[in-house]
C-alpha positions in Angstrom: 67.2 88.0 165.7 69.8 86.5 168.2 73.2 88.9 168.5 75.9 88.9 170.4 77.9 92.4 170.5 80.8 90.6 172.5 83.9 91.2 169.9 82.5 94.1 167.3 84.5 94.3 164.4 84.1 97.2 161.9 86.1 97.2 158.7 87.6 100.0 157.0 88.7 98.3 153.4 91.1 101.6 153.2 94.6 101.0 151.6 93.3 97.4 151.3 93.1 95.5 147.9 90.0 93.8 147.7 91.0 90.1 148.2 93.3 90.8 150.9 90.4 93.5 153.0 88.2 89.8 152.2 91.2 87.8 153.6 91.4 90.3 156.7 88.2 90.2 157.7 87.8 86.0 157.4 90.9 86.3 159.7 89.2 88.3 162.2 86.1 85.6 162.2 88.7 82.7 163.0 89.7 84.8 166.4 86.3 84.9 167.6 84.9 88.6 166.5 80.9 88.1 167.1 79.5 90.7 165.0 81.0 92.7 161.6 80.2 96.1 160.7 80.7 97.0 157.4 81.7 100.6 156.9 82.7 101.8 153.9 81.8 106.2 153.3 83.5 106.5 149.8 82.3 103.7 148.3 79.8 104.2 145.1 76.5 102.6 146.2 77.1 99.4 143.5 80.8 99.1 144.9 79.0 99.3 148.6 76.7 96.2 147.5 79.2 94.5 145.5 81.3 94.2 148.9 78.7 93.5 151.6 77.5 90.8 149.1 81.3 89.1 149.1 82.0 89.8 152.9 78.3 88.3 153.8 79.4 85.1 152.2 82.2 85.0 154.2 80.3 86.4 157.8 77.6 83.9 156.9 80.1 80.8 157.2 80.7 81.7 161.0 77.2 82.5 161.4 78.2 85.8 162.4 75.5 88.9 161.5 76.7 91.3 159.0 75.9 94.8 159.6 75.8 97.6 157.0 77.0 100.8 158.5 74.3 103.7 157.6 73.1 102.5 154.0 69.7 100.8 154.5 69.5 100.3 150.9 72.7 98.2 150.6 71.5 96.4 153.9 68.3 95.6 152.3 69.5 94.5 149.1 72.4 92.7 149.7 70.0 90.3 152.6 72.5 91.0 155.6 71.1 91.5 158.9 71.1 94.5 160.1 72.1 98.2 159.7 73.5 100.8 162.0 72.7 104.3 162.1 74.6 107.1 163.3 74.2 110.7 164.7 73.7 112.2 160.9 72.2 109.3 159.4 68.9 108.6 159.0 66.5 108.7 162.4 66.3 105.4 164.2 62.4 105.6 163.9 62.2 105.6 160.5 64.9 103.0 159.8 63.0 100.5 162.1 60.0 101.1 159.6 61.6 100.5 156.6 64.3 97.6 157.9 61.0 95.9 159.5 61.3 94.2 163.1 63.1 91.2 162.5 66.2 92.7 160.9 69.0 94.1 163.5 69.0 97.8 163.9 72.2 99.6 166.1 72.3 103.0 166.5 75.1 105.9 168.2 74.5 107.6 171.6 76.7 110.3 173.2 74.5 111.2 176.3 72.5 109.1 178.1 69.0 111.5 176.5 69.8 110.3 172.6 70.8 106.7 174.3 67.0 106.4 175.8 65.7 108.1 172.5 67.2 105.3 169.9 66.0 102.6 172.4 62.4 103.9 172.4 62.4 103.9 168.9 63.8 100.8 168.3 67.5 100.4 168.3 68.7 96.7 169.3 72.0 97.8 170.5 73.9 101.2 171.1 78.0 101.8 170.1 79.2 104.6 172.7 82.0 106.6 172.4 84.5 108.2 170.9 86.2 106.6 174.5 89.7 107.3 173.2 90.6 109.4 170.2 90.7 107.2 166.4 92.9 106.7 163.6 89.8 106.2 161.7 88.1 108.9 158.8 85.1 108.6 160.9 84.2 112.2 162.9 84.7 111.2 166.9 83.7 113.5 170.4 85.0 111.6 173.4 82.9 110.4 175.6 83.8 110.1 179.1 83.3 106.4 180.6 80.9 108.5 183.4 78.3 108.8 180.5 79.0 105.6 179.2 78.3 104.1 182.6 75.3 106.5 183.2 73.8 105.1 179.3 74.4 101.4 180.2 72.6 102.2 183.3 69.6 104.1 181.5 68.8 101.2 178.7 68.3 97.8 178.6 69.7 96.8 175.0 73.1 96.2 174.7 75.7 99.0 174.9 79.2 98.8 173.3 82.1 101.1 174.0 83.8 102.3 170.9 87.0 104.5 169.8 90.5 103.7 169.7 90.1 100.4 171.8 92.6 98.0 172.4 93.9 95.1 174.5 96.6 97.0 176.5 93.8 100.0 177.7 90.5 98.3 178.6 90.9 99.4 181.7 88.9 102.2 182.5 86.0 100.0 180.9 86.0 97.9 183.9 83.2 98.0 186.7 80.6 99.3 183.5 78.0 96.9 182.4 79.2 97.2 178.9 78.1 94.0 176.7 80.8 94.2 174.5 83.7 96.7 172.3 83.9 97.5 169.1 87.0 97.8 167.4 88.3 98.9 164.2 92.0 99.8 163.8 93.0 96.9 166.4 92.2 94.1 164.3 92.0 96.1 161.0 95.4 97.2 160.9 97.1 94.4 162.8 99.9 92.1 161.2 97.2 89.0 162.2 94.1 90.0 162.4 93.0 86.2 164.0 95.6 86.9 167.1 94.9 90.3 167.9 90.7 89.4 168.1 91.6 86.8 170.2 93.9 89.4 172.5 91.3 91.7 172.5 88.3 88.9 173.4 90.7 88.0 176.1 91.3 91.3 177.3 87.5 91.7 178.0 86.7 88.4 179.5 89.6 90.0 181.8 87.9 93.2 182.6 84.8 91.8 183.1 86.4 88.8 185.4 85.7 86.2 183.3 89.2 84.8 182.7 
């Protein structure tokens, strides 16, 4: 399945009511995010489907993927396309046999050894970091942008920095063949959720001297 990691948005539906987390999100598709994660850890596993199942109506009118963070069995029941795995989640191997290969399967590195692991067994494309520290509920280890450079180097899938990424320090990303970011709290918890995509699409068309 065709992907493009560009703009990575991953929601976080905390202190959110539901129509205005929906409302969020479609604002973050007009600014020109490429791919959604869906991450939701408190979440009963009906509330978990209940949600992908709205937000995949909305992800499917930009012809956008929809990726369900860790729960393969929401992924495969709600028909979104793909799933992402992290460190304590379950192993890349067996989530490539139960997702099948035409279903989009991302997976977390922190050293360049786990990076080559998840790519032999089947990862599509790798999120790397903690790069700066996050606001999120999420457990984060920096990751120096050495080992994010040395990972990008060491596979040839797609590898996204992650963690506490915004428009005004992409910096230190630049000169690392990185194919995209990921962001959470910088279009999650921004006023406009459409402008600050667009600031942070244009902030890495700048780094990698596109713009």
């Amino acid at each position: 399945m065709d992907f493009d990691t560009t703009l990575y948005f991953i929601t976080d539906s905390t202190g959110f009511e539901r129509d205005e987390f929906l409302k969020r999100v479609r604002s973050a598709l007009e600014g020109g995010v490429t791919m959604v994660q869906l991450r939701e850890k408190n979440k009963t596993t009906r509330e978990y489907l209940d949600l992908a199942t709205e937000v995949h109506k909305i992800t499917s009118e930009f012809n956008v993927p929809l990726i369900i963070d860790d729960r393969i069995d929401v992924m495969l029941a709600s028909g979104v396309e793909g799933v992402h795995v992290g460190a304590e989640d379950m192993p890349v191997k067996e989530a490539r046999k139960l997702i099948g290969k035409d279903k989009i399967l991302g997976a977390t590195a922190k050293t360049v050894e786990t990076a080559q692991k998840a790519y032999e067994d089947g990862a599509d494309y790798l999120g790397v970091g903690a790069i700066y520290p996050t606001t999120t509920k999420v457990k984060t280890v920096l990751t120096s942008t050495e080992t994010l450079d040395a990972i990008t180097k060491a596979v040839p899938i797609p590898v996204n920095a992650i963690g506490g990424l915004n428009p005004d320090n992409l910096g230190v990303l630049k000169g690392i063949n990185i194919a995209g970011v990921c962001a959470v709290s910088a279009i999650m918890k921004a006023e406009a959720p459409k402008e600050a995509a667009e600031k942070l699409m244009q902030a890495f068309k700048e780094i990698r001297g596109e713009q």
